[in-house]
ZATOR-453780 format. One record per atom (N, C-alpha, C, O): residue in three letters; x, y, z. Coordinates in steps of 0.05 Angstrom, whole numbers, padded with zeros to 5 digits, always signed. Atoms other than C-alpha are relative to their C-alpha. Last residue first. Example, Ala and Ser with C-alpha at 12.3 -4.5 7.8 and 13.67 -1.06 7.14 Angstrom:
BEGIN
SER-00016-00024-00001SER+00273-00021+00143SER-00015+00022+00014SER-00005+00044+00018ALA+00018-00024+00000ALA+00246-00090+00156ALA+00018+00024+00000ALA+00039+00024+00013
This chain:
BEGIN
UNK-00012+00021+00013UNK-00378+00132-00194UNK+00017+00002-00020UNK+00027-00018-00030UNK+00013+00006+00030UNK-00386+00192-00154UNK+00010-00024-00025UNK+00031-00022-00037UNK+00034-00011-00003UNK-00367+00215-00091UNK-00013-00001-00017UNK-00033+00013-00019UNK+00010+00002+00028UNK-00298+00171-00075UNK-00035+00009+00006UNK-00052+00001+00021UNK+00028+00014+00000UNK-00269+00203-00012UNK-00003+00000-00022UNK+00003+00019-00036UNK+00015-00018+00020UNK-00191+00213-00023UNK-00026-00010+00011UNK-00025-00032+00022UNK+00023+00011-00007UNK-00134+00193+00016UNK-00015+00016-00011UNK-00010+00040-00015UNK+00033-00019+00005UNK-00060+00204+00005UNK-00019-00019+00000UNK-00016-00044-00003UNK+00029+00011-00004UNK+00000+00173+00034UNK-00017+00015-00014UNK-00014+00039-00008UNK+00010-00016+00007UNK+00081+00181+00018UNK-00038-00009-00008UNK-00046-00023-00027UNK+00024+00018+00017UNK+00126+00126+00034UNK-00015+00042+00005UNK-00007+00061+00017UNK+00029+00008-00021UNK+00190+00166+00073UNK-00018-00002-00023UNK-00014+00012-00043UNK+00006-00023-00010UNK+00256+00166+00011UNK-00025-00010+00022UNK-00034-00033+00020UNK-00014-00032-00007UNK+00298+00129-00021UNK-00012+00022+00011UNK-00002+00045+00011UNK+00003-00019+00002UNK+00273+00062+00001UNK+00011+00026-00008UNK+00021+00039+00010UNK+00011-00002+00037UNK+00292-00008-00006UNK-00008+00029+00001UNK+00001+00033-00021UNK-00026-00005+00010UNK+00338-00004+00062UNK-00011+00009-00028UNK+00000+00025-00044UNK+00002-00038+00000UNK+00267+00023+00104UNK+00028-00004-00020UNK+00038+00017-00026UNK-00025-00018-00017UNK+00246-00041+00079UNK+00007+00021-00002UNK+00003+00036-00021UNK-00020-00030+00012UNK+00189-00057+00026UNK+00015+00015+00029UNK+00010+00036+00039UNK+00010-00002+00032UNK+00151-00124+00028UNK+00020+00026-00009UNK+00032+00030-00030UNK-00011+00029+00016UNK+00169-00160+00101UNK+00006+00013-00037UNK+00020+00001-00054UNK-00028+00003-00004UNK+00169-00092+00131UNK+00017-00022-00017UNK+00040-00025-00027UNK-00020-00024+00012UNK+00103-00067+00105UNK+00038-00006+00005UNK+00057+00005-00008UNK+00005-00006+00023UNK+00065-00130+00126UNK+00013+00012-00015UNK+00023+00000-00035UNK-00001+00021+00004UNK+00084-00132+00194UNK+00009-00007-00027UNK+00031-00013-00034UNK-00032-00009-00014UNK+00074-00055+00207UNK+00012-00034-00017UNK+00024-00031-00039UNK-00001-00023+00016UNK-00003-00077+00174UNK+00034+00000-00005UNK+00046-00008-00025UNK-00003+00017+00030UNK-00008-00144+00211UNK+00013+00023-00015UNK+00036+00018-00022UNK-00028+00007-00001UNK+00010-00096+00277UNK-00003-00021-00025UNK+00019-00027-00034UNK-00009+00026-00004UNK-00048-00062+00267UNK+00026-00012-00004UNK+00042-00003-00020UNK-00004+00009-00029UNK-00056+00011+00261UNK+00006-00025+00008UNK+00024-00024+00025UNK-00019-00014-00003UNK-00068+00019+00187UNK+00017-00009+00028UNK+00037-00025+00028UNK-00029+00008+00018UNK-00114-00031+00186UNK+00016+00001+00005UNK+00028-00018+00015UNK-00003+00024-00012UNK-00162+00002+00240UNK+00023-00019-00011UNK+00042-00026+00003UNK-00022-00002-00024UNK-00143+00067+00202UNK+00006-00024+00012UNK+00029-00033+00014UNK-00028+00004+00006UNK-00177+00035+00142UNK+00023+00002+00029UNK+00041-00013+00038UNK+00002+00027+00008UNK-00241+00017+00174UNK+00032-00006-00005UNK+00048-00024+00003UNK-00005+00019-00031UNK-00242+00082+00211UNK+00002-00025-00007UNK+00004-00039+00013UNK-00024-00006-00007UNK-00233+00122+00144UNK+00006-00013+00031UNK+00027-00014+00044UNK+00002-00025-00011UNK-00294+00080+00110UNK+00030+00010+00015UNK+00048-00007+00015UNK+00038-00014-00007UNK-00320+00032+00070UNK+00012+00028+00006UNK+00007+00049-00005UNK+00006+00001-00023UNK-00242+00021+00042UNK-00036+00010+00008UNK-00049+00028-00001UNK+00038-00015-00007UNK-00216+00024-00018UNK-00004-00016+00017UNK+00004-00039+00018UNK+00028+00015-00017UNK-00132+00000-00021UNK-00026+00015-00004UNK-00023+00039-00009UNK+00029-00010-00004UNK-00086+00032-00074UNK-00015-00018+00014UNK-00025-00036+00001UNK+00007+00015-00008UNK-00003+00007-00070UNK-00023+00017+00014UNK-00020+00030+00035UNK+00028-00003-00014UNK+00035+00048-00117UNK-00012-00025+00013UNK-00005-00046+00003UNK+00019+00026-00010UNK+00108+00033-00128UNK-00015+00014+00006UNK-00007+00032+00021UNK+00015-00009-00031UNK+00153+00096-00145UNK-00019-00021-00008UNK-00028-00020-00031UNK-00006+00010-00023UNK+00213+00100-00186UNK-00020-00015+00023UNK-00014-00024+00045UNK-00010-00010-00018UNK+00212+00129-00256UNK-00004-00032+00021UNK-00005-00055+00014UNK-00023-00022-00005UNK+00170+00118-00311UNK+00008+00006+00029UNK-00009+00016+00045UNK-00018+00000+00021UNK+00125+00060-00324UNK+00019+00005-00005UNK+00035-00009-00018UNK-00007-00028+00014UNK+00121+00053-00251UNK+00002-00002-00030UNK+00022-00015-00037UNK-00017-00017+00007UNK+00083+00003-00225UNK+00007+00017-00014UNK-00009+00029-00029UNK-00007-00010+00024UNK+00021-00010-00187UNK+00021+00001-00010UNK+00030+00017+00006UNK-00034-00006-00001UNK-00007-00054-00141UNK+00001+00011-00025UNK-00012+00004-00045UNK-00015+00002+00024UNK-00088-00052-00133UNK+00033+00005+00007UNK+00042+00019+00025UNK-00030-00007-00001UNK-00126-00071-00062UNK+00006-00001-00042UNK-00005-00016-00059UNK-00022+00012+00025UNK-00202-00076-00061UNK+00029+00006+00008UNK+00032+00022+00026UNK+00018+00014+00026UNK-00263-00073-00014UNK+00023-00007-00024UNK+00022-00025-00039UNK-00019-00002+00023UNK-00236-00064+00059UNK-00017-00015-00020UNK-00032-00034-00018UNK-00005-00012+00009UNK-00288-00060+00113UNK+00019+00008-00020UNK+00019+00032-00026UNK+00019-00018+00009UNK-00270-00105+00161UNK-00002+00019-00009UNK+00013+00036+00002UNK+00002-00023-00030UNK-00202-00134+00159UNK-00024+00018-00004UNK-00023+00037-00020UNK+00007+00014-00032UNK-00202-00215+00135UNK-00002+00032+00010UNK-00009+00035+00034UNK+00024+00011+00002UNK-00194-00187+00059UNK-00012-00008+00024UNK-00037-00007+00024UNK+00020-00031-00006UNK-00127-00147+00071UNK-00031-00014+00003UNK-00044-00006+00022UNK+00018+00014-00014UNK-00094-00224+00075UNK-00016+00031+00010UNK-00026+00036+00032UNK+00016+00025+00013UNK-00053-00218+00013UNK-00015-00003+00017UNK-00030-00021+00010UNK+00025+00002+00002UNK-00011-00162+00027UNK-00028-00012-00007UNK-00047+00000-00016UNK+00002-00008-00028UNK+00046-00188+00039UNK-00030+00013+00009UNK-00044+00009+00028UNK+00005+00023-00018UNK+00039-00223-00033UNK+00000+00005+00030UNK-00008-00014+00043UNK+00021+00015+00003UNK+00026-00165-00069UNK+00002-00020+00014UNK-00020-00025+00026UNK+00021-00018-00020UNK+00091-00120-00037UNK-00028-00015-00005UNK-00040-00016+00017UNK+00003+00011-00028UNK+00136-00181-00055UNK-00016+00014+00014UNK-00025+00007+00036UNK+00008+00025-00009UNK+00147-00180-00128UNK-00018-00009+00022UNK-00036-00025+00022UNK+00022+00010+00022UNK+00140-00113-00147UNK-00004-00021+00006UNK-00028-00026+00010UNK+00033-00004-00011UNK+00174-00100-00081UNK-00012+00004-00020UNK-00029+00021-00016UNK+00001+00012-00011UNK+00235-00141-00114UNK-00024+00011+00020UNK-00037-00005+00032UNK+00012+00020+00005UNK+00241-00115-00175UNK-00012-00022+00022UNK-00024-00043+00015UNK+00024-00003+00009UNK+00253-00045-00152UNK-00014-00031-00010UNK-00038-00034-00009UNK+00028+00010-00019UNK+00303-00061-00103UNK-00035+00005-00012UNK-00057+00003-00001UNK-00001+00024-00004UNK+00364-00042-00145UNK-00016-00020+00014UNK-00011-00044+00016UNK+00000+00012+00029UNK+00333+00022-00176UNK+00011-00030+00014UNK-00007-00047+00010UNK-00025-00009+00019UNK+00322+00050-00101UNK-00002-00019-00025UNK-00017-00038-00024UNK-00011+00019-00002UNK+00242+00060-00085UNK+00033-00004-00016UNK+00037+00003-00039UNK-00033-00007+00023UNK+00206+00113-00087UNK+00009-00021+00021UNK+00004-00025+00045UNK-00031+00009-00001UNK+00142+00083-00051UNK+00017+00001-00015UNK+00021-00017-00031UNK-00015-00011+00014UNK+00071+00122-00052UNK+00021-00007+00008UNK+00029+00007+00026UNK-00029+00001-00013UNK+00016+00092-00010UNK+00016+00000-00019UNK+00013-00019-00034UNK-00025+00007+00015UNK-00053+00109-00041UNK+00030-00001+00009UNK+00042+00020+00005UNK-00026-00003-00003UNK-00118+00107-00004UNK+00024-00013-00012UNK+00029-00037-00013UNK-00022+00021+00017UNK-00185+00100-00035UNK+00026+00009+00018UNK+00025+00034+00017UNK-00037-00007+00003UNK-00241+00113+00011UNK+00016-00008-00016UNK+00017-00032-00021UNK-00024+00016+00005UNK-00318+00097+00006UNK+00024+00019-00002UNK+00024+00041-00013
């Protein structure tokens, strides 16, 4: 399994609004083979929206990734205007419970 973490600094006037709107764009991850969970996060401190998917595997996600739902998805929920900065990815293999 995979976790990947998408990392969004986000400006202070647009923070309430991809808390709102990044969970509901993402709402139809469940239809793409191979995906097992989604979490949204926010910030206590600072700026930066998390948004954690797990995945079977790194071809399951890419498949995702790649899709035009995905692009789709990301535009409706967090604009390049909401941003201060490029999203920021990491990926991990989980190897132990």
């Amino acid at each position: 399994m995979i976790v990947v973490q998408h990392h969004f600094s986000i400006k202070d006037q647009f923070l309430e609004n991809v808390e709102r709107d990044l969970p509901g764009a993402f709402s139809n991850l469940s239809k793409f083979p191979g995906f097992r969970n989604a979490r949204f996060m926010k910030p206590l401190m600072g700026k930066t929206v998390i948004m954690m998917t797990e995945w079977d595997s790194i071809g399951d996600f890419n498949q995702w990734y790649e899709s035009e739902e995905f692009k789709k998805s990301l535009l409706r929920s967090v604009p390049d205007q909401y941003m201060e900065s490029e999203p920021v990815v990491s990926m991990h293999e989980v190897y132990a419970p």
